[in-house]
TORKOL-4160 file (C-alpha; in steps of 0.2 Angstrom, whole numbers, padded with zeros to 4 digits, m for minus):
134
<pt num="1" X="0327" Y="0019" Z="m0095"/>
<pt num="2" X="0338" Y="0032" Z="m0101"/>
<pt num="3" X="0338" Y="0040" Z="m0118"/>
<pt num="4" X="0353" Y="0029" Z="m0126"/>
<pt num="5" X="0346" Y="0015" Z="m0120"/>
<pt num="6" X="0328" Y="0019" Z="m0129"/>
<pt num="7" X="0339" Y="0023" Z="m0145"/>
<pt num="8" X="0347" Y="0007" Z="m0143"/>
<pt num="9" X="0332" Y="m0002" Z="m0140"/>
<pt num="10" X="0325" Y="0008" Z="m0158"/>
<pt num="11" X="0342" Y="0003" Z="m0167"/>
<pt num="12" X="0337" Y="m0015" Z="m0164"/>
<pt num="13" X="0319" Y="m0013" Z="m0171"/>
<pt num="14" X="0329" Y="m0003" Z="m0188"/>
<pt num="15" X="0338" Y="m0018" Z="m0189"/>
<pt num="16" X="0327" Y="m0031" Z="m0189"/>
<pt num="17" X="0311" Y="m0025" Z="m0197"/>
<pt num="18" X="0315" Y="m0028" Z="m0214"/>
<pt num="19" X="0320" Y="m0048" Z="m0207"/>
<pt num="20" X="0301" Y="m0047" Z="m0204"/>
<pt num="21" X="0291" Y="m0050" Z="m0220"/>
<pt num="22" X="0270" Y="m0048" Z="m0219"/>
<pt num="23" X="0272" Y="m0038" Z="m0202"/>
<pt num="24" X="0271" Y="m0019" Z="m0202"/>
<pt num="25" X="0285" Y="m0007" Z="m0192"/>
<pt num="26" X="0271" Y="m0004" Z="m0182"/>
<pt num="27" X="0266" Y="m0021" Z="m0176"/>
<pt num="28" X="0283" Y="m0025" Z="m0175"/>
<pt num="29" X="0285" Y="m0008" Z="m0161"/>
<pt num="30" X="0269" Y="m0014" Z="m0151"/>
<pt num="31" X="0275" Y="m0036" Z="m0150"/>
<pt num="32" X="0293" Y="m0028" Z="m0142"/>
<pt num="33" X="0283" Y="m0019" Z="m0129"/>
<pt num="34" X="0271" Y="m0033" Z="m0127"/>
<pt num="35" X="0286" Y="m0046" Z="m0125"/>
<pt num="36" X="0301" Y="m0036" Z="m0119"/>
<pt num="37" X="0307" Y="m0034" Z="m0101"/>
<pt num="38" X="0309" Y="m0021" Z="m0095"/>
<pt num="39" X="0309" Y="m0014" Z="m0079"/>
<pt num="40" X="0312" Y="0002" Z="m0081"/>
<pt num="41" X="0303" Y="0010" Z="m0097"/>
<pt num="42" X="0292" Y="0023" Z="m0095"/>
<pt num="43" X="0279" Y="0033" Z="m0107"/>
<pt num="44" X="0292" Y="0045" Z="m0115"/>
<pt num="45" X="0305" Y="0028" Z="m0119"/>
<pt num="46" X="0290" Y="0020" Z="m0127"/>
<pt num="47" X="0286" Y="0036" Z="m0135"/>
<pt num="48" X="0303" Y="0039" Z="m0143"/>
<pt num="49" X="0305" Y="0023" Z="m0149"/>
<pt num="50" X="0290" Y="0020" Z="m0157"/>
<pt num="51" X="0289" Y="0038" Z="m0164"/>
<pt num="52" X="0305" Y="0036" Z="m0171"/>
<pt num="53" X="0306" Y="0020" Z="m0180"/>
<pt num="54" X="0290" Y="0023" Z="m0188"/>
<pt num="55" X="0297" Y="0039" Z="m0193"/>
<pt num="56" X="0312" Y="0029" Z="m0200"/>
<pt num="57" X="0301" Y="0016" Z="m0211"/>
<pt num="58" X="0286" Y="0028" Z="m0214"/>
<pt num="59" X="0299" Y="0040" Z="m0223"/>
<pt num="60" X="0312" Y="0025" Z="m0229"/>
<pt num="61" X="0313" Y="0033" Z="m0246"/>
<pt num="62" X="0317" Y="0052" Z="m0244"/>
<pt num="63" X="0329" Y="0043" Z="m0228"/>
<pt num="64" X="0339" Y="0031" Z="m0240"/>
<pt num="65" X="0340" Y="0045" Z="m0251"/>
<pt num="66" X="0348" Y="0057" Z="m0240"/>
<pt num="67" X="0361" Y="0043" Z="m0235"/>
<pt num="68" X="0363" Y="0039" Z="m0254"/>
<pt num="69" X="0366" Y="0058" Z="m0257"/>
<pt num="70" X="0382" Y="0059" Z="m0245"/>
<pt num="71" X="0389" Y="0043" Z="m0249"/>
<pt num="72" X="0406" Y="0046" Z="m0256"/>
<pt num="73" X="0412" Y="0029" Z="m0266"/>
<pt num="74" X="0400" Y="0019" Z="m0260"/>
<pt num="75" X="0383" Y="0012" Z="m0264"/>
<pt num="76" X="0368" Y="0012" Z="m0253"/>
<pt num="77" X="0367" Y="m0009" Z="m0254"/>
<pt num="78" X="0384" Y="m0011" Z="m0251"/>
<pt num="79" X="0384" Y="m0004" Z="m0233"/>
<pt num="80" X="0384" Y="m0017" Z="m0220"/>
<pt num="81" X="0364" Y="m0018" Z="m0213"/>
<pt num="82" X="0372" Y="m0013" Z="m0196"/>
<pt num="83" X="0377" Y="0005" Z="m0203"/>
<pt num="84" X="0364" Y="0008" Z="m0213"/>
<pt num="85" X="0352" Y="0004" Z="m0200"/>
<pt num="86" X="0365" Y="0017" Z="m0186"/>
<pt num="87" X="0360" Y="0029" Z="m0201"/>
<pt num="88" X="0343" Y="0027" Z="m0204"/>
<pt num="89" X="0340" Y="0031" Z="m0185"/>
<pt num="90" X="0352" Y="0045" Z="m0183"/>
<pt num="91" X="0344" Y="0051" Z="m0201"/>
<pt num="92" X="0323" Y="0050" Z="m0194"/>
<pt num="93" X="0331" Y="0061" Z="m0177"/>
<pt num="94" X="0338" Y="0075" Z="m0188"/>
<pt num="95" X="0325" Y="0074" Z="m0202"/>
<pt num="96" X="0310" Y="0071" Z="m0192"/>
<pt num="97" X="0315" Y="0076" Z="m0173"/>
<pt num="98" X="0317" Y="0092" Z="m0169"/>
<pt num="99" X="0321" Y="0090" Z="m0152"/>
<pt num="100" X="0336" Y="0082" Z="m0154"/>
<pt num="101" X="0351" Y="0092" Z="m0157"/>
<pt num="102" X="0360" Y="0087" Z="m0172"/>
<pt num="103" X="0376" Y="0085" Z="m0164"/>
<pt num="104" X="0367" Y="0070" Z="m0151"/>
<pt num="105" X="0361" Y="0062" Z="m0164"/>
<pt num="106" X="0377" Y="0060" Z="m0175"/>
<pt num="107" X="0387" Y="0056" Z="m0159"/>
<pt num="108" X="0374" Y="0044" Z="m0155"/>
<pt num="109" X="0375" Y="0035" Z="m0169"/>
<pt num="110" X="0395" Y="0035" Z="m0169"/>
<pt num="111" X="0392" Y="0028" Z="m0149"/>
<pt num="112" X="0382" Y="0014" Z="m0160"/>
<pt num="113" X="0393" Y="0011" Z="m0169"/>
<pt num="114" X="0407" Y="0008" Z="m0158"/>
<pt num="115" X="0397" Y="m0004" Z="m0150"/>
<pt num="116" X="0387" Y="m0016" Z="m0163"/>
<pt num="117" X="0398" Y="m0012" Z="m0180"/>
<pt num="118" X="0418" Y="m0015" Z="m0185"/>
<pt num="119" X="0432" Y="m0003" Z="m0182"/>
<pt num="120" X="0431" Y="0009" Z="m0197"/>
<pt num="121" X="0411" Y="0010" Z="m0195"/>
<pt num="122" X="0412" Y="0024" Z="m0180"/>
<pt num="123" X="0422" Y="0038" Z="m0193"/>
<pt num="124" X="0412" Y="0032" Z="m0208"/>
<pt num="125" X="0396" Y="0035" Z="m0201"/>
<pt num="126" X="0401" Y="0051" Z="m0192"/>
<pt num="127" X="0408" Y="0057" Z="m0211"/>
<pt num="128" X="0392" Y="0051" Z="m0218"/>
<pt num="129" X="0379" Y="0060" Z="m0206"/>
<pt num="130" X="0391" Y="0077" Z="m0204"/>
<pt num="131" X="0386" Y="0081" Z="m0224"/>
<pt num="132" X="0368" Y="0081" Z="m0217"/>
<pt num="133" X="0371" Y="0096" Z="m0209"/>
<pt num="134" X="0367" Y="0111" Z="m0218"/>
């Protein structure tokens, strides 16, 4: 598996943890190992995906906060739960991985964005993350 394909597997897990009520990010990382398929995930994919969404909803706060922060005319619950959970990953690799350049994080996250949210979504998070630099 490569790396963009481990962040998008952790991009999912951001997603849909907060649709999980009485299970923890934790338990919620170890039932995708235990069910998932895959063929090719090794000790490092797993590592990096379960590192990195815990980091995300270990440190949800100070997170959310840093998004809040660079919003410009907008609110934190009025972005779409797609891009606020493109940011919360991109935020837990910049705040809380330093082995990931800043720059492959944020372009990462705009990749994302391309993918799983609407048209405008790819600029806005990019404008978003670029004020975390700094």
């Amino acid at each position: 598996m490569s790396r963009k394909n481990a962040r998008d597997c952790a991009f999912k897990l951001i997603f849909e943890i907060p649709f999980h009520d009485g299970i923890t990010p934790d338990e919620r990382v170890e039932q995708y190992f235990e069910y998932g398929e895959y063929e090719d995930i090794n000790t490092n994919d797993k590592e990096y995906i379960s590192v990195t969404v815990c980091d995300c909803f270990n440190n949800i706060e100070a997170i959310d906060k840093k998004i809040s922060d660079s919003l410009e005319n907008w609110r934190l619950d009025r972005l779409s739960k797609i891009d606020l959970s493109i940011l919360r990953l991109a935020a837990a690799e910049i705040l809380f991985n330093s082995d990931i350049p800043f720059r492959v994080s944020v372009n990462e996250a705009v990749e994302l964005a391309k993918t799983y949210s609407e048209d405008n979504s790819p600029s806005f998070v990019n404008g978003v993350l670029s004020k975390f630099e700094g």
